[in-house]
DRENDO-1510 file (C-alpha; in Angstrom, 1 decimal, always signed):
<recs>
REC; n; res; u; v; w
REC; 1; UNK; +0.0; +0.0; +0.0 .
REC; 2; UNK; +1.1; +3.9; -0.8 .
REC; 3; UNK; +0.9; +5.6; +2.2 .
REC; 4; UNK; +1.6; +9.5; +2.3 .
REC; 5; UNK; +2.4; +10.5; +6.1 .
REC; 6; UNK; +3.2; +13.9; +7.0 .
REC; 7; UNK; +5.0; +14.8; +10.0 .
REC; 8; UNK; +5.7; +17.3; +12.8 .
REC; 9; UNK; +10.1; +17.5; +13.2 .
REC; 10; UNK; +12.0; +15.5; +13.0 .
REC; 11; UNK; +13.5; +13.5; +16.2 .
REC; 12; UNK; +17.2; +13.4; +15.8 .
REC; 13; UNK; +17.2; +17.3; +15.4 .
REC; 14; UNK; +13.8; +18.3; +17.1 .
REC; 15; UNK; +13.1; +16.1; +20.6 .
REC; 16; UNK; +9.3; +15.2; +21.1 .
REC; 17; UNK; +7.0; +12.5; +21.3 .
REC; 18; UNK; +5.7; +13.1; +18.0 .
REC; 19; UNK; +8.8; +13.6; +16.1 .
REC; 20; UNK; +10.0; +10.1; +17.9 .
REC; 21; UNK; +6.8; +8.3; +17.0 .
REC; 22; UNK; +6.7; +9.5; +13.4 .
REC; 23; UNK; +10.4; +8.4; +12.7 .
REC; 24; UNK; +9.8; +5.0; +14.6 .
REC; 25; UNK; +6.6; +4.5; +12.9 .
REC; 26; UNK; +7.4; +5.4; +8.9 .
REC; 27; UNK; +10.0; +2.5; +10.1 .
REC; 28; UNK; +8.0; +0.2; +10.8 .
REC; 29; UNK; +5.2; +0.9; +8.2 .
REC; 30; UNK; +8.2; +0.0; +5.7 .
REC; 31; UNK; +9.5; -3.0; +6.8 .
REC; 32; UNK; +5.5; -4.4; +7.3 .
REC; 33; UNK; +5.7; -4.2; +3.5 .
REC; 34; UNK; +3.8; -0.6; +2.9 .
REC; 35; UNK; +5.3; +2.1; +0.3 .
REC; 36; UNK; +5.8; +5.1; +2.6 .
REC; 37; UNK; +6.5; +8.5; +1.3 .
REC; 38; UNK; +6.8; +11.2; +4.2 .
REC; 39; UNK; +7.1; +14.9; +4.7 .
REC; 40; UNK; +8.7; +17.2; +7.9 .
REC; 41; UNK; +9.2; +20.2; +8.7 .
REC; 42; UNK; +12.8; +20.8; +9.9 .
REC; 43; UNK; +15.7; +23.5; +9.6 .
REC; 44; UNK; +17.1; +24.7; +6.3 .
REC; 45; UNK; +19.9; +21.6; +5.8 .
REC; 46; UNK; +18.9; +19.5; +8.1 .
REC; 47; UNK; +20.4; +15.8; +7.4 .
REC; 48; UNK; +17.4; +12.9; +7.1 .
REC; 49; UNK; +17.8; +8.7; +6.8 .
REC; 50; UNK; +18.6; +8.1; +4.1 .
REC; 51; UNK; +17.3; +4.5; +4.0 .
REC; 52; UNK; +13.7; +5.9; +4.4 .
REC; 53; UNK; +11.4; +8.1; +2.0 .
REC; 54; UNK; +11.1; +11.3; +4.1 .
REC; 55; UNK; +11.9; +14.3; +2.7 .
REC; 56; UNK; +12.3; +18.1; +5.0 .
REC; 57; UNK; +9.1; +20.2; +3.0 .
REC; 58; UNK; +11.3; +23.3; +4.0 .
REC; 59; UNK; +14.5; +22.3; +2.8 .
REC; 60; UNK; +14.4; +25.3; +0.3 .
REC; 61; UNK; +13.2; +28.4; +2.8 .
REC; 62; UNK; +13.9; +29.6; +6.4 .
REC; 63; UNK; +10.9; +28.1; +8.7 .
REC; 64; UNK; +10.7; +31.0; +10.8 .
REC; 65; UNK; +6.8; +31.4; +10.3 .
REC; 66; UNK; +3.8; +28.9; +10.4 .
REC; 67; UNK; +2.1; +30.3; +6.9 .
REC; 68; UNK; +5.1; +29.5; +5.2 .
REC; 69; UNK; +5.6; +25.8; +6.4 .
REC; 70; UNK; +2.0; +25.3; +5.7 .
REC; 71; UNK; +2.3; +26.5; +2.3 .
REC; 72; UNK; +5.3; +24.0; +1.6 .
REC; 73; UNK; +3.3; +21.3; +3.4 .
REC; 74; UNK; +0.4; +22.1; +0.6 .
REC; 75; UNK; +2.7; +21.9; -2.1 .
REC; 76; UNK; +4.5; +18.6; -1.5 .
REC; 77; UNK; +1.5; +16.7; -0.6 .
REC; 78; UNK; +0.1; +17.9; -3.7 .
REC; 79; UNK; +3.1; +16.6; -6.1 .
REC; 80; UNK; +2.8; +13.2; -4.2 .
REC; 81; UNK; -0.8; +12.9; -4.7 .
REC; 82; UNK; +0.2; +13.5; -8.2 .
REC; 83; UNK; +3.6; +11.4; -8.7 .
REC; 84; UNK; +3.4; +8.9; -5.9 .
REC; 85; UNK; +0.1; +8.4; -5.9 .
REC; 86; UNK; -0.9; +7.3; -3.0 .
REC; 87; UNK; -3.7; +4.7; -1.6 .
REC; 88; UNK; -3.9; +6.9; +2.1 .
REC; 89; UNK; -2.9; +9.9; +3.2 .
REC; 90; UNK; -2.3; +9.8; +6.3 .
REC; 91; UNK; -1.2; +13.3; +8.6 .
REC; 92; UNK; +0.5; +13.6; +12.2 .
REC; 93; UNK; -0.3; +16.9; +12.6 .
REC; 94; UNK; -2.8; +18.9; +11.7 .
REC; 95; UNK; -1.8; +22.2; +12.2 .
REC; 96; UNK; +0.7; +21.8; +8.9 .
REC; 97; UNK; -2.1; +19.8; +6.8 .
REC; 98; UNK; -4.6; +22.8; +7.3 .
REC; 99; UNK; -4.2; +23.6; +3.3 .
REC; 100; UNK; -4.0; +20.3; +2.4 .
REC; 101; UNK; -7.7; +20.1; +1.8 .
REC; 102; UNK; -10.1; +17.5; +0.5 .
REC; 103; UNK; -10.2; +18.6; -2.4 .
REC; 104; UNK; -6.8; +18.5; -3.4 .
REC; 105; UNK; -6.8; +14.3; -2.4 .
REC; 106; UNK; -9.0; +12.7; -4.8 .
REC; 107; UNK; -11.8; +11.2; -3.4 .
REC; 108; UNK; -11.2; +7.7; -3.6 .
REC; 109; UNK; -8.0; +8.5; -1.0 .
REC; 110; UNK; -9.1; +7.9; +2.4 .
REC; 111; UNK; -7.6; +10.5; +4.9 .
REC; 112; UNK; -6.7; +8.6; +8.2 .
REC; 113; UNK; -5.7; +11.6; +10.6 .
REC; 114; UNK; -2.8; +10.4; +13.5 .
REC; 115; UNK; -4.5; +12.6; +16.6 .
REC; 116; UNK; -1.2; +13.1; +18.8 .
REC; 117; UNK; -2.8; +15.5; +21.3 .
REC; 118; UNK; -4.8; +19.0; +21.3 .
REC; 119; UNK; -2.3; +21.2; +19.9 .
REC; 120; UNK; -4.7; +24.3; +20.8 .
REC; 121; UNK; -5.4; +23.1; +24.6 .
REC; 122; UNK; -1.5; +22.3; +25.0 .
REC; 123; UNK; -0.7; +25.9; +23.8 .
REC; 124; UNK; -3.3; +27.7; +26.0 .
REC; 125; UNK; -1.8; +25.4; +29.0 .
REC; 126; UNK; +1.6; +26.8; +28.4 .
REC; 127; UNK; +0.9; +30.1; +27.3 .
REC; 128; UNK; +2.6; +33.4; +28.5 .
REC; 129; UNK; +0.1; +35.9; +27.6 .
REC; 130; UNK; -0.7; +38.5; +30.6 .
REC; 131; UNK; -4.2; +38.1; +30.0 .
REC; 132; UNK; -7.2; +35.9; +29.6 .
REC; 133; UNK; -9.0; +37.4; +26.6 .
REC; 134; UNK; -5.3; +36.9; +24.8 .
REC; 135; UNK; -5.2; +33.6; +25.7 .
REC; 136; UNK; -8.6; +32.5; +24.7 .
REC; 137; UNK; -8.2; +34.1; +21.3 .
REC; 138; UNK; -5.2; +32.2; +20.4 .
REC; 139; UNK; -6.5; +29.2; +21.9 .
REC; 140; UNK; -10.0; +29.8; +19.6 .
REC; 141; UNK; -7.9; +30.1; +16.5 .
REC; 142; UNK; -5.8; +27.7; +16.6 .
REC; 143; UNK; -8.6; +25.2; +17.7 .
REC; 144; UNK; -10.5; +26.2; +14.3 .
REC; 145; UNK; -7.2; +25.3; +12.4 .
REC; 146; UNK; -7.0; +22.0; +14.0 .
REC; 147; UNK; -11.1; +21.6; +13.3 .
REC; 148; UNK; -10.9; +22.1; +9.8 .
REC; 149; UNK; -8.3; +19.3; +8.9 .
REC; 150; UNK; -10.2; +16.8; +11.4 .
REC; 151; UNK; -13.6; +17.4; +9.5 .
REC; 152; UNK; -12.5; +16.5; +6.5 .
REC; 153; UNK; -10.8; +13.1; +8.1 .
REC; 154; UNK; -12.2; +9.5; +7.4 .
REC; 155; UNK; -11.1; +7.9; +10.8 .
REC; 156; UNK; -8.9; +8.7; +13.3 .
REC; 157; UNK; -6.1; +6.7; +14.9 .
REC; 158; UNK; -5.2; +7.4; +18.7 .
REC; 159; UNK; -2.6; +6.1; +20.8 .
REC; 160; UNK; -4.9; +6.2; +24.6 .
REC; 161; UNK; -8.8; +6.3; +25.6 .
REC; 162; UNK; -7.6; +9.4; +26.8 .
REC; 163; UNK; -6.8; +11.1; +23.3 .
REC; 164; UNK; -10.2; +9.2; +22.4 .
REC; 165; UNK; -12.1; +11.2; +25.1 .
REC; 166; UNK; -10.3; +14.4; +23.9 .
REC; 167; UNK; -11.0; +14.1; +20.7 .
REC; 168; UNK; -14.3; +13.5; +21.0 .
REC; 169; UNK; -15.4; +16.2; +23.7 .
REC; 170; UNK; -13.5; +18.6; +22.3 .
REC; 171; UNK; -13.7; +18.3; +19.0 .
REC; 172; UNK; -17.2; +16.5; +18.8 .
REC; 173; UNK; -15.8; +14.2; +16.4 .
REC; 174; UNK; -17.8; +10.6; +16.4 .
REC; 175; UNK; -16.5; +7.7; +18.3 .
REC; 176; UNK; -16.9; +5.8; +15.9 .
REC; 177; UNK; -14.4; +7.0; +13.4 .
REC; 178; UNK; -11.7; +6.5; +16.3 .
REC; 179; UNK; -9.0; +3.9; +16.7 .
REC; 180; UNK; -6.9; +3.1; +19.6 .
REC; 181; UNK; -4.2; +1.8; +18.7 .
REC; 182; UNK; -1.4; +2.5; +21.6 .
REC; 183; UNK; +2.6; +3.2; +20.7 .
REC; 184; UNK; +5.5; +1.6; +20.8 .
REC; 185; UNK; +9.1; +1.4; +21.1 .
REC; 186; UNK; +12.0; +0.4; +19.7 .
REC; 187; UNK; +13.0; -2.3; +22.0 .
REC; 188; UNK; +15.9; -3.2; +19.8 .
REC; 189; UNK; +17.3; +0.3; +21.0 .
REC; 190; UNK; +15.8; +1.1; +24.2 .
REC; 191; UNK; +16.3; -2.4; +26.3 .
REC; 192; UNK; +18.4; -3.6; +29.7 .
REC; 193; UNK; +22.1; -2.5; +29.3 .
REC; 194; UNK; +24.5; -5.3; +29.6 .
REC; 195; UNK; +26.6; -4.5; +32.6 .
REC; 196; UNK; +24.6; -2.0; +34.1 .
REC; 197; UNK; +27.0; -1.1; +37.0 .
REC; 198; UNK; +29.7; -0.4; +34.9 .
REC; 199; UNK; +27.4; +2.1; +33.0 .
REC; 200; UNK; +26.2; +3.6; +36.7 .
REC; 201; UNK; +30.1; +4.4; +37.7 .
REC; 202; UNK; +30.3; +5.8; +34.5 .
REC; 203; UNK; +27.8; +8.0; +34.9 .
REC; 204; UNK; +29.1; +8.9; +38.5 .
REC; 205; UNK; +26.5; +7.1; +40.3 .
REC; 206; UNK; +27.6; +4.7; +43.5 .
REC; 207; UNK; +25.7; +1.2; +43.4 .
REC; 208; UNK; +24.2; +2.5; +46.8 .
REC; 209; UNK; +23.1; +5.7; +45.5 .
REC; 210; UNK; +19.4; +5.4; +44.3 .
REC; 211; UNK; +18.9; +7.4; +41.1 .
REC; 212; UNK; +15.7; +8.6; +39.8 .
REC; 213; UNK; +15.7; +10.0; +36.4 .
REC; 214; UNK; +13.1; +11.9; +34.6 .
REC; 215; UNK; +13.1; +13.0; +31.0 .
REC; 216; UNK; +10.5; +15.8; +29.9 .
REC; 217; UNK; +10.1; +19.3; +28.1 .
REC; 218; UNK; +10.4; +21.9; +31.1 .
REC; 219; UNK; +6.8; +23.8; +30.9 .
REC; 220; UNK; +4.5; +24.0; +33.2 .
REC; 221; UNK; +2.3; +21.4; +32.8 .
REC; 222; UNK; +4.8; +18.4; +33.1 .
REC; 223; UNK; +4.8; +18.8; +36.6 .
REC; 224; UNK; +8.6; +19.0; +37.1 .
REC; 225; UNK; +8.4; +21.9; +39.9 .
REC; 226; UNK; +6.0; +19.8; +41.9 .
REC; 227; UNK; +8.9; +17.0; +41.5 .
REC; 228; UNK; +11.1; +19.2; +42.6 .
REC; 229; UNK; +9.3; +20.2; +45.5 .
REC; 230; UNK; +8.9; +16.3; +46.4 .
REC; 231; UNK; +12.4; +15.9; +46.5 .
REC; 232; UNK; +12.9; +17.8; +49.5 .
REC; 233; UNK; +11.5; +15.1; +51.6 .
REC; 234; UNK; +13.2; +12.2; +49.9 .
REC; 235; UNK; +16.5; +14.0; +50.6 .
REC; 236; UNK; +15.8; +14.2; +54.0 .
REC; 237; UNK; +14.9; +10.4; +54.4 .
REC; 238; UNK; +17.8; +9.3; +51.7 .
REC; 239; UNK; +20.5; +11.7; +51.5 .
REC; 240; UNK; +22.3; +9.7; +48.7 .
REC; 241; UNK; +19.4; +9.8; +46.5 .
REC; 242; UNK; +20.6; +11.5; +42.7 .
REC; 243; UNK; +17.6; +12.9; +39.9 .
REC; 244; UNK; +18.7; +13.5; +36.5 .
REC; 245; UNK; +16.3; +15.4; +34.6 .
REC; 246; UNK; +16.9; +15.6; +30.9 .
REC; 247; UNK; +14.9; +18.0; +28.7 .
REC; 248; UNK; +14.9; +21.7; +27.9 .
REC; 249; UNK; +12.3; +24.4; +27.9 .
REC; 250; UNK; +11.0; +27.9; +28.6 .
REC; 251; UNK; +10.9; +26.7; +32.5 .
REC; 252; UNK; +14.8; +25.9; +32.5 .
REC; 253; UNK; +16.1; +29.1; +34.6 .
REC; 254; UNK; +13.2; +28.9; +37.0 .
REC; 255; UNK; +13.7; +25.2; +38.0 .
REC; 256; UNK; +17.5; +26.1; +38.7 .
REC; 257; UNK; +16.2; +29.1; +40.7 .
REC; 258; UNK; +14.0; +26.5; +42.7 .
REC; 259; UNK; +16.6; +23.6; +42.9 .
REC; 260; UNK; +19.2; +26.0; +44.8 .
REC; 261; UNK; +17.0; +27.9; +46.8 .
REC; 262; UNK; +15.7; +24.7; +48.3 .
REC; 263; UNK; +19.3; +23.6; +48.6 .
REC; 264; UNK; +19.1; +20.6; +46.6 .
REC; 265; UNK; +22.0; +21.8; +44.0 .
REC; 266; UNK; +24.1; +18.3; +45.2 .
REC; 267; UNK; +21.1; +15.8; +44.6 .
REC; 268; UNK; +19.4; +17.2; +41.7 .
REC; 269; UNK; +20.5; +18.4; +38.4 .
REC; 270; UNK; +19.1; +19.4; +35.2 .
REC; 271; UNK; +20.6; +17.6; +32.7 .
REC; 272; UNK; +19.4; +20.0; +29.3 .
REC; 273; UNK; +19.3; +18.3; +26.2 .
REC; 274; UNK; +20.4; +15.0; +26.0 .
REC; 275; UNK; +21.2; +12.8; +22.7 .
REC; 276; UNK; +19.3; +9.9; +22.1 .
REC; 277; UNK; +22.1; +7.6; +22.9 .
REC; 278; UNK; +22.4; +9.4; +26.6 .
REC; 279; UNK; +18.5; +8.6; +26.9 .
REC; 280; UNK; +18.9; +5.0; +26.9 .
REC; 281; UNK; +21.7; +5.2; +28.7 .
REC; 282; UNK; +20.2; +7.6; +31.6 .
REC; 283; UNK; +17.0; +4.9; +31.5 .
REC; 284; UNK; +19.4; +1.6; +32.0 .
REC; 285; UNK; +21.2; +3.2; +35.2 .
REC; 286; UNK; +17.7; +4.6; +36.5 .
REC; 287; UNK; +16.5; +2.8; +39.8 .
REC; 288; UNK; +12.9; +4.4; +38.7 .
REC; 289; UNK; +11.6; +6.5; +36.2 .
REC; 290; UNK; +9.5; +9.2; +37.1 .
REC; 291; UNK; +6.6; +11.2; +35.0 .
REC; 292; UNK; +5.0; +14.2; +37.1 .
REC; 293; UNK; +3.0; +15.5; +34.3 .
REC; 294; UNK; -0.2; +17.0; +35.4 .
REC; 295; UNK; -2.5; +16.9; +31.9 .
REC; 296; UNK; -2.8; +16.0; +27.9 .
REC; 297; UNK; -0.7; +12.9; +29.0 .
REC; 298; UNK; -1.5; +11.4; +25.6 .
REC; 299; UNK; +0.3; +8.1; +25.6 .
REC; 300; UNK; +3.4; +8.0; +27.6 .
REC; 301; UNK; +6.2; +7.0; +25.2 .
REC; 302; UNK; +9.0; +7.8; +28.2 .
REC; 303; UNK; +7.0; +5.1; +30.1 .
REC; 304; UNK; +7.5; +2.5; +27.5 .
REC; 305; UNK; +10.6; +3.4; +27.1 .
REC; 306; UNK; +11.8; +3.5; +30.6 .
REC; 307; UNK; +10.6; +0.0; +30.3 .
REC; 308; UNK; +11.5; -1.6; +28.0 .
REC; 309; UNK; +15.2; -0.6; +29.4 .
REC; 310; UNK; +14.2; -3.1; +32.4 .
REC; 311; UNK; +13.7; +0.5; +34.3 .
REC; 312; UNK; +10.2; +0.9; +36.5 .
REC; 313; UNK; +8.2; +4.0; +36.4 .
REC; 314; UNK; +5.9; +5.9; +38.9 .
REC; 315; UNK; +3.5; +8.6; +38.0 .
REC; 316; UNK; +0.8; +10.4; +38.4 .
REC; 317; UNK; -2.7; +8.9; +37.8 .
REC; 318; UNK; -3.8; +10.8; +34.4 .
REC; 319; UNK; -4.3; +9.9; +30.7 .
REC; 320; UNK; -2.0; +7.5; +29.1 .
REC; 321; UNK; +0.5; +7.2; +32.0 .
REC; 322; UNK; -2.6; +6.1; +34.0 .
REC; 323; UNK; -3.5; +3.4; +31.3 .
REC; 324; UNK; -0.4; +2.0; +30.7 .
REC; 325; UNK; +0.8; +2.2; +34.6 .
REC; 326; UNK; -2.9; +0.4; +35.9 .
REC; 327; UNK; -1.8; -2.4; +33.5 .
REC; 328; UNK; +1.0; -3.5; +35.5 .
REC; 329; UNK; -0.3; -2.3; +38.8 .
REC; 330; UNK; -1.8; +1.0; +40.6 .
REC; 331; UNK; +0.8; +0.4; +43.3 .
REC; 332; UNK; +3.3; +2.5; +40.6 .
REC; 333; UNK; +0.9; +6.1; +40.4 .
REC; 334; UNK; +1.1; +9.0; +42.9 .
REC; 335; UNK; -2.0; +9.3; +44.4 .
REC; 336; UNK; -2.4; +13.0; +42.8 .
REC; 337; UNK; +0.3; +15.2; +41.4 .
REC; 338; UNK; +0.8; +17.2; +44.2 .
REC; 339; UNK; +4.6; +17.0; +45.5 .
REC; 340; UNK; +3.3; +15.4; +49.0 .
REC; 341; UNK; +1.9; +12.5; +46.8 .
REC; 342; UNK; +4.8; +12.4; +44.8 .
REC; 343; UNK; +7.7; +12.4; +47.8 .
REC; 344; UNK; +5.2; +9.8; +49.7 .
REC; 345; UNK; +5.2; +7.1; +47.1 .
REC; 346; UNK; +9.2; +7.8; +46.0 .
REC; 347; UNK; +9.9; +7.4; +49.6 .
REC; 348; UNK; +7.9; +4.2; +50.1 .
REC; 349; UNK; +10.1; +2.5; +47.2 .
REC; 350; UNK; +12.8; +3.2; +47.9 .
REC; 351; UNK; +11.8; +2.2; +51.7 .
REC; 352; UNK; +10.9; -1.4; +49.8 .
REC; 353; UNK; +7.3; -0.7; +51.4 .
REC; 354; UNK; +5.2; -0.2; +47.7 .
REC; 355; UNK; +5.3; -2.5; +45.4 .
REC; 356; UNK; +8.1; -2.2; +42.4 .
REC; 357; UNK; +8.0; -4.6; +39.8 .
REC; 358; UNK; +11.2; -6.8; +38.6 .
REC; 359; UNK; +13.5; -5.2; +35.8 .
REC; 360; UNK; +12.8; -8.4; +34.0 .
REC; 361; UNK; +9.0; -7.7; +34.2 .
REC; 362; UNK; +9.1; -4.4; +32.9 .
REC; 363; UNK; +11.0; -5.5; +29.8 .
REC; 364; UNK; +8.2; -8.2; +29.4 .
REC; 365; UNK; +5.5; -6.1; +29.8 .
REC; 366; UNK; +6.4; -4.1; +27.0 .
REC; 367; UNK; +7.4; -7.0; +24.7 .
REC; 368; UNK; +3.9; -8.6; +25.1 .
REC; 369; UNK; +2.6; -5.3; +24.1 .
REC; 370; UNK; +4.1; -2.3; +22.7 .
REC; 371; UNK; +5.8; -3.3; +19.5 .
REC; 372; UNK; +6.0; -1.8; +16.2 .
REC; 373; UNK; +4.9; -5.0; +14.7 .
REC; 374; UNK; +1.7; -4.7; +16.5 .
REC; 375; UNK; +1.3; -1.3; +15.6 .
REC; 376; UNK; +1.9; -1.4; +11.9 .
REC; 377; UNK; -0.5; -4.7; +11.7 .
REC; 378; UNK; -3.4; -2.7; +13.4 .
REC; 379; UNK; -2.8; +0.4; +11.4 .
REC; 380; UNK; -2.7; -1.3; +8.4 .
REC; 381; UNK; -6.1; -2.6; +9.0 .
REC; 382; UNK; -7.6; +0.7; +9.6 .
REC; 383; UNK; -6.1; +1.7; +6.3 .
REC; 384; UNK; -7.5; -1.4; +4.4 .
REC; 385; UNK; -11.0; -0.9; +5.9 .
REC; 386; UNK; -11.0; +2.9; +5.2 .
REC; 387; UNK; -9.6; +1.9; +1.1 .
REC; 388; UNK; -12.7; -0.5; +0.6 .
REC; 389; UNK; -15.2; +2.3; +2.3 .
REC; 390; UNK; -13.9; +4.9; -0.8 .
REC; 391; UNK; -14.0; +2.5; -3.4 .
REC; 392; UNK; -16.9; +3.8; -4.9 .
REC; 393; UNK; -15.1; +6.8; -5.7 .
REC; 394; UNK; -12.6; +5.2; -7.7 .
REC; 395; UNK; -12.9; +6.0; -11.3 .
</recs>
């Protein structure tokens, strides 16, 4: 099958869940037998695998404004309509597809929209604006960009019950055009290091220091101040306790503020950016994982991930952490994301008094469930099923 996919970034030069799933995913739609063709958006130059058919839409202008990247977005979806011609098309993000309109696909071409998370809900979340009335405008506009390429979409494919829920009360689009299929991982890459001590004394960590790690963007709404908060109470019961957290953000500057005025400079440290090699290798030393975030938890990709290095994860109880977590066992969420919760439950692991399941149990857990293989066999049926619906349209 010819399947057009268009994209956010891409991961190895813009971090995200998104840009991670899309790369992982056009990966595995190839090697289940489909014909992909994909777009991105990235910098002017930027270097893309060459072993797979995505091509940067603004390789030939600056991308320092949305019209443009929607314009180029248009246009290359267009020629592939016309040259590759494709049986699906299938977006990642609607924002960029907005001028990619119905009638520019021919109508025999289903169009199975990838929902990856309220764009407009996660910008008004994180929004600066000094006022309300700012805020809500923004947040109105950019919702009516997102509505008009999700009207014009066949069926919907979303990785949680949560996105389902979302998608539906927000955007009053019908349940029954909605798939769940959940992520995956790469657990060729992201699996239980070899000689894990010898990658913790690397790393300067003692094999009596507990280390937590946590890997997020730093805005407000991933909770990471509320983590923060927490650790002052886990210092005071285990003084040789180390968090890494790795990520960058608008939030960066405060969070150091807050890590040395509650004079936790020699247990904590923000880590920035890391590569995606360091990743792996901050998950395979990790004791746990941690994931504060407080809403539009879509799926929980740094869950998986964490486990399928062998690594357990606590978090708090909402969206896809929640679902992916209560599979395993409630005994690994926060009662609430409030930093009392958060230090209570790290303290009562690390005290061996809460359950924690076995590396070896994490890794199965995702095996038995979040592969690509799985994922490109279900998607592929929602693509077949959506074909045969338009083949009246087929000329």
């Amino acid at each position: 099958m010819n399947v057009l996919s268009t994209g956010m970034g891409w991961i190895d030069i813009q971090h995200g869940g998104l840009n991670r799933y899309f790369a992982d995913y056009t990966k595995a739609m190839k090697e289940f037998g489909h014909s992909e063709l994909g777009f991105v958006v990235a910098p002017k130059g930027a270097k893309l695998p060459s072993d797979r058919n995505i091509s940067n839409a603004a390789q030939e202008i600056k991308i320092n404004h949305f019209l443009p990247r929607m314009r180029l977005v248009q246009k290359h979806a267009v020629e592939a309509v016309r040259n590759f011609r494709p049986d699906v098309f299938n977006p990642h993000f609607a924002f960029y597809t907005t001028m990619v309109t119905r009638n520019r696909i021919p109508a025999h071409i289903p169009i199975v929209t990838h929902f990856h998370g309220p764009w407009a809900m996660e910008s008004r979340v994180e929004e600066k604006s000094t006022t309300s009335a700012i805020k809500n405008t923004k947040y109105w506009i950019k919702k009516q960009v997102e509505q008009l390429t999700y009207r014009r979409s066949d069926s919907f494919i979303v990785l949680s019950e949560y996105f389902r829920d979302v998608l539906t009360e927000t955007y009053g689009v019908d349940e029954r055009k909605i798939h769940i299929i959940p992520g995956a991982v790469d657990h060729n890459r992201f699996r239980p290091h070899p000689d894990r001590n010898e990658l913790r004394l690397q790393l300067g960590i003692s094999s009596y220091q507990p280390l937590l790690f946590c890997i997020r963007r730093l805005v407000r709404r991933m909770g990471i101040d509320r983590l923060i908060h927490a650790m002052v109470d886990v210092v005071r019961v285990f003084p040789e306790v180390r968090l890494f957290i790795g990520g960058d953000g608008p939030m960066r500057a405060e969070y150091e503020d807050l890590i040395l005025r509650l004079g936790l400079s020699p247990n904590v440290k923000l880590l920035g950016r890391i590569s995606n090699e360091e990743l792996v290798q901050y998950y395979q030393a990790a004791d746990i994982s941690l994931v504060p975030t407080l809403t539009l938890e879509g799926f929980g990709l740094i869950t998986v991930e964490s486990l399928a290095c062998g690594t357990p994860v606590l978090g708090t109880p909402y969206g896809g952490t929640k679902e992916i977590l209560h599979q395993i066992s409630d005994d690994l969420m926060f009662k609430d994301g409030t930093a009392e919760s958060i230090s209570k439950k790290i303290i009562d692991v690390l005290n061996k008094d809460s359950f924690l399941p076995s590396r070896e149990a994490c890794r199965e857990h995702v095996l038995n469930r979040y592969t690509w293989s799985r994922v490109a066999e279900s998607v592929t049926e929602v693509f077949t099923e959506e074909v045969d619906k338009r083949k009246v349209f087929r000329t």
